[in-house]
C-alpha positions as CSV (number, residue, x, y, z in Angstrom):
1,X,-59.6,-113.5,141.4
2,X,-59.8,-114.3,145.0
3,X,-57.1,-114.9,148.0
4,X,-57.3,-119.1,147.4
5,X,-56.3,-118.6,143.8
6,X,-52.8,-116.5,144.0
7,X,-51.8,-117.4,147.7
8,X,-48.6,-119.9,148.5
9,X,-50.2,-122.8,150.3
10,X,-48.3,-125.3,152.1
11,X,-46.9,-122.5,154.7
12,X,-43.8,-123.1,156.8
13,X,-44.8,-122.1,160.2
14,X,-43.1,-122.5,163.5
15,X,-44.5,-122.4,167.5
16,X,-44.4,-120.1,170.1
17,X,-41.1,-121.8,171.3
18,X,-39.4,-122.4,168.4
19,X,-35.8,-120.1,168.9
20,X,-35.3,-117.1,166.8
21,X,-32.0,-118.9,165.6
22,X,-34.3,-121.2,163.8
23,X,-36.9,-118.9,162.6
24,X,-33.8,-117.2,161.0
25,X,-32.9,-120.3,159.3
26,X,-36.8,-121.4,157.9
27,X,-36.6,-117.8,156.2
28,X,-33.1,-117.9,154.9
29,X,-33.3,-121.8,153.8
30,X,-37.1,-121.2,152.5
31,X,-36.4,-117.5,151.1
32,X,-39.8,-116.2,152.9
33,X,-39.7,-112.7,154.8
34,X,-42.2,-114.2,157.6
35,X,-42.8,-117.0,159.1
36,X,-46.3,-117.7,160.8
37,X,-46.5,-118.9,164.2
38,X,-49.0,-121.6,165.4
39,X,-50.2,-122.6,168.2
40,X,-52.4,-125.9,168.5
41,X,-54.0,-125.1,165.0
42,X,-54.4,-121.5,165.3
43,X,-52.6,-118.5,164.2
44,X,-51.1,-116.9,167.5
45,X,-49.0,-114.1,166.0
46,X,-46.0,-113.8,162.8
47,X,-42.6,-113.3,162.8
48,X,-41.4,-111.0,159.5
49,X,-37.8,-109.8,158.8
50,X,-39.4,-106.3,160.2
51,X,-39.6,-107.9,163.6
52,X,-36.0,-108.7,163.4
53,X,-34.2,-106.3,162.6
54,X,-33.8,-104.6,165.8
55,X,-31.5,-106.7,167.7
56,X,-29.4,-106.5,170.6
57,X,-27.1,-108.9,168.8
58,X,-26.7,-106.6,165.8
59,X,-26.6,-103.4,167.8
60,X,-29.7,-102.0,166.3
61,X,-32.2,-101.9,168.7
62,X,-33.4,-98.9,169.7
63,X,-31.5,-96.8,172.5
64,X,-32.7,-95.6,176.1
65,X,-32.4,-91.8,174.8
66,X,-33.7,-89.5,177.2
67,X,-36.9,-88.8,175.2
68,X,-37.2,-92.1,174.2
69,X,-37.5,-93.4,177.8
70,X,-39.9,-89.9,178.8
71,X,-42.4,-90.5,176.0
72,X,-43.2,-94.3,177.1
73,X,-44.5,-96.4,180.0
74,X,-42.1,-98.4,182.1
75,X,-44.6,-101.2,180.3
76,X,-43.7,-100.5,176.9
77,X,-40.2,-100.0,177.7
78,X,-39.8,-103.7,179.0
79,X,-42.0,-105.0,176.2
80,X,-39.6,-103.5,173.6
81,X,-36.3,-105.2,175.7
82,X,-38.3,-108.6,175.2
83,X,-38.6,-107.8,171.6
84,X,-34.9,-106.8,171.0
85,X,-33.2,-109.6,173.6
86,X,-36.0,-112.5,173.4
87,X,-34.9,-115.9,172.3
88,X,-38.2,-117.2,171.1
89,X,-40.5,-116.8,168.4
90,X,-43.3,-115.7,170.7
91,X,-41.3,-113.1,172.3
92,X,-41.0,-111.2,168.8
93,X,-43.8,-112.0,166.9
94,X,-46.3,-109.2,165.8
95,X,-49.5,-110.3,167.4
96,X,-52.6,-110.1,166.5
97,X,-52.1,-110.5,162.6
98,X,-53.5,-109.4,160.0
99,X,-55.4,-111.6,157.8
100,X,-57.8,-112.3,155.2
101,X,-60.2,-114.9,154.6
102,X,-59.9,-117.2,151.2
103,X,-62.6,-115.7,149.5
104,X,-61.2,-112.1,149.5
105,X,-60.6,-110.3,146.7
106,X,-57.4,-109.0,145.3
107,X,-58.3,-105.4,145.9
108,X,-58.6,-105.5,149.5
109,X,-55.3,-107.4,149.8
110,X,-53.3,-104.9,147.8
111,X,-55.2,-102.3,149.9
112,X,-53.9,-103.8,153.0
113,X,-50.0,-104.6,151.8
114,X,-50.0,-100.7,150.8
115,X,-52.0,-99.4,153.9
116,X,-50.2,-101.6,156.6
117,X,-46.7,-101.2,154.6
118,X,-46.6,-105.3,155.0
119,X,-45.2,-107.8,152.4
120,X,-47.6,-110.8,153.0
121,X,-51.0,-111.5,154.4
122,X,-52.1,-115.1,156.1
123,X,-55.0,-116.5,154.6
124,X,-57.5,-118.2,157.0
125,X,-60.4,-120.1,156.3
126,X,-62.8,-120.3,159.5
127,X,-59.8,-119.8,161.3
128,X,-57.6,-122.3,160.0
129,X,-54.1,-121.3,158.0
130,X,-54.7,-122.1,154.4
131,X,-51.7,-120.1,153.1
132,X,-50.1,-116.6,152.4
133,X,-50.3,-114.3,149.8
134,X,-47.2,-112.2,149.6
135,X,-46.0,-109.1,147.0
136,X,-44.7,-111.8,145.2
137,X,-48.0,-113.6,144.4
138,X,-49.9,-110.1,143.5
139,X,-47.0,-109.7,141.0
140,X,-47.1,-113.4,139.9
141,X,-50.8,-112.5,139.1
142,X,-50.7,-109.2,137.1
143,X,-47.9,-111.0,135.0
144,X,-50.3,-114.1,133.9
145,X,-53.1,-111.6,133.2
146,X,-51.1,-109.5,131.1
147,X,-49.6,-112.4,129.9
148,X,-52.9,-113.7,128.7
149,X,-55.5,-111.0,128.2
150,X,-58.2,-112.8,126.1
151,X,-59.1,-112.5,122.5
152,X,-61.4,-109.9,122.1
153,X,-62.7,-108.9,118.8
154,X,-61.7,-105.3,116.8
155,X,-65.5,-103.7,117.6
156,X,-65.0,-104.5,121.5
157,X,-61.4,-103.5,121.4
158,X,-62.6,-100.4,120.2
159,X,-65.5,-99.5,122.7
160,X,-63.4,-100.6,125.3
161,X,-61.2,-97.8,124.7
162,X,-63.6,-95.5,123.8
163,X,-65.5,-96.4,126.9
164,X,-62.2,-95.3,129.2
165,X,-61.4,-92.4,127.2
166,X,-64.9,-91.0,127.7
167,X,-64.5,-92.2,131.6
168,X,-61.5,-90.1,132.4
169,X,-61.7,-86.2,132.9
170,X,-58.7,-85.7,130.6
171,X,-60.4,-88.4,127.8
172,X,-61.9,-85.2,126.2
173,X,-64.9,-86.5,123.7
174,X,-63.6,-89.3,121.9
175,X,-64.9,-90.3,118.2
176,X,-64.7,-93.4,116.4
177,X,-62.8,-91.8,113.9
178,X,-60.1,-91.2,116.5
179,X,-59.7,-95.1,117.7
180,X,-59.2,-97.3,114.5
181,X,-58.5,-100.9,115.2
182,X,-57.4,-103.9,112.7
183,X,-56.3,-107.3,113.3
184,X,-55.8,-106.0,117.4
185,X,-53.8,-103.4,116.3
186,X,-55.0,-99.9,117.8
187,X,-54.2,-96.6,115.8
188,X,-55.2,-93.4,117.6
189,X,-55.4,-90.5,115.9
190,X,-56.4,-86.9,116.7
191,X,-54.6,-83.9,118.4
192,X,-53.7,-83.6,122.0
193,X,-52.9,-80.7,124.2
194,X,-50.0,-82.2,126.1
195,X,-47.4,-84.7,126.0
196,X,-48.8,-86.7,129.5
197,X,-52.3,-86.8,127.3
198,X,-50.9,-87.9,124.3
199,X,-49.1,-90.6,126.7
200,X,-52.5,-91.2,128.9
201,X,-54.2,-92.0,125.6
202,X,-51.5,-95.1,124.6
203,X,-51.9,-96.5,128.1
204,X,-55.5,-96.9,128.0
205,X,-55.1,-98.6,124.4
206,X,-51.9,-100.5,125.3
207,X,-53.9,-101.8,128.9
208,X,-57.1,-103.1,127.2
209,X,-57.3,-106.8,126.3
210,X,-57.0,-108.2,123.4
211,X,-54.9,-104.9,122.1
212,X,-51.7,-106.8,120.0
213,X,-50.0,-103.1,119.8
214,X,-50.6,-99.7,119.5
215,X,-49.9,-97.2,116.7
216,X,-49.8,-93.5,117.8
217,X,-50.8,-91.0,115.3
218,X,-51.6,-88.5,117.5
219,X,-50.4,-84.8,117.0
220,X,-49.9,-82.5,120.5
221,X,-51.4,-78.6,119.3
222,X,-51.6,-75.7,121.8
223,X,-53.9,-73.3,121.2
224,X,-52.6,-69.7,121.1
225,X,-55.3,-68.9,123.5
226,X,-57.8,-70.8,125.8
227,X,-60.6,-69.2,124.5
228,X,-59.4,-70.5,120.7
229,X,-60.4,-73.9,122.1
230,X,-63.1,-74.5,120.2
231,X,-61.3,-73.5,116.5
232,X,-59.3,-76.4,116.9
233,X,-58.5,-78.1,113.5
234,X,-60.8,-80.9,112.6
235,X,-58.9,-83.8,114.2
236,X,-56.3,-86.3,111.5
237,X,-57.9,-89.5,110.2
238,X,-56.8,-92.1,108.2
């Protein structure tokens, strides 16, 4: 899935001069936490509830400590009182923004919500605002695709997990006679040597599509020592 097939389309935006009073109201009214602001067709900068929240008016902007007003320039001193006291949207909006184009995929937005700590993303398309994608529409997504995961058949179900099981450094070597499936139904079977493993193992079954439930026969045996490892009892089967 791309950016054009989750994001919100139909964006409210504002301009450089439209007051902060109203800003406030498009997000309250709209129940958005940013608003983009445009400027003769192009994206000039976004106003998000982050960019508000350090007001003069509120009593929460931030105050000329001693070190606070040692550690920066005159310059970034007088762009933070424009931030806190300014009236318009341009003279709080976070510019330049971060974007994406339409054709990215999900995976590098969710990398950039995480690794910029931001809630929504403009979506451009040769430079014009084709919409946002937002938390919300990353969520929106995971719960359709969970929602509807494909029919697969029993003997795909079943190399499927096999397949991540033998992927993952604590999947051990899997056997057929460990992953039994029926009608979607997935019984595992076999001894683990934790509780997180035994849990590890029902995740992968419970995530792969197609799976209708999961049936956990799985027995959690400690060895007495390490190096009894390899006398392990021949694993449960049906």
């Amino acid at each position: 899935m791309l950016a054009i097939d989750i994001m919100t389309p139909g964006v409210i935006i504002a301009t450089p001069d439209t007051p902060i009073a109203e800003v406030i109201r498009l997000m309250l009214s709209h129940h958005v936490s940013a608003i983009p602001i445009v400027e003769r067709d192009t994206l000039a900068g976004i106003v998000s509830e982050g960019d508000l929240i350090r007001r003069a008016e509120l009593g929460t902007e931030s105050g000329p400590s001693y070190w606070h007003v040692l550690t920066r320039s005159a310059a970034h001193l007088a762009a933070e009182y424009v931030h806190t006291h300014g009236r318009t949207a341009k003279a709080v909006m976070t510019a330049p923004v971060i974007t994406v184009a339409d054709s990215a995929p999900l995976a590098e937005i969710a990398d950039l919500l995480d690794t910029k700590h931001i809630k929504s993303v403009p979506v451009l398309r040769e430079g014009k605002l084709l919409g946002i994608v937002s938390r919300a529409d990353l969520l929106r997504a995971l719960a359709a695709r969970i929602a509807r995961p494909g029919a697969v058949d029993d003997r795909r179900i079943r190399e499927a997990v096999l397949a991540e099981l033998s992927a993952q450094p604590w999947g051990g070597r899997p056997t057929e006679g460990n992953v039994i499936v029926q009608d979607g139904v997935v019984h595992l079977w076999g001894y683990v040597d934790s509780a997180s493993a035994r849990q590890a193992r029902v995740v992968v079954a419970e995530s792969t599509a197609g799976v209708r439930r999961v049936e956990d026969h799985m027995e959690i045996w400690t060895p007495p020592d390490p190096l009894d490892r390899p006398n392990w009892p021949t694993p449960l089967v049906p």
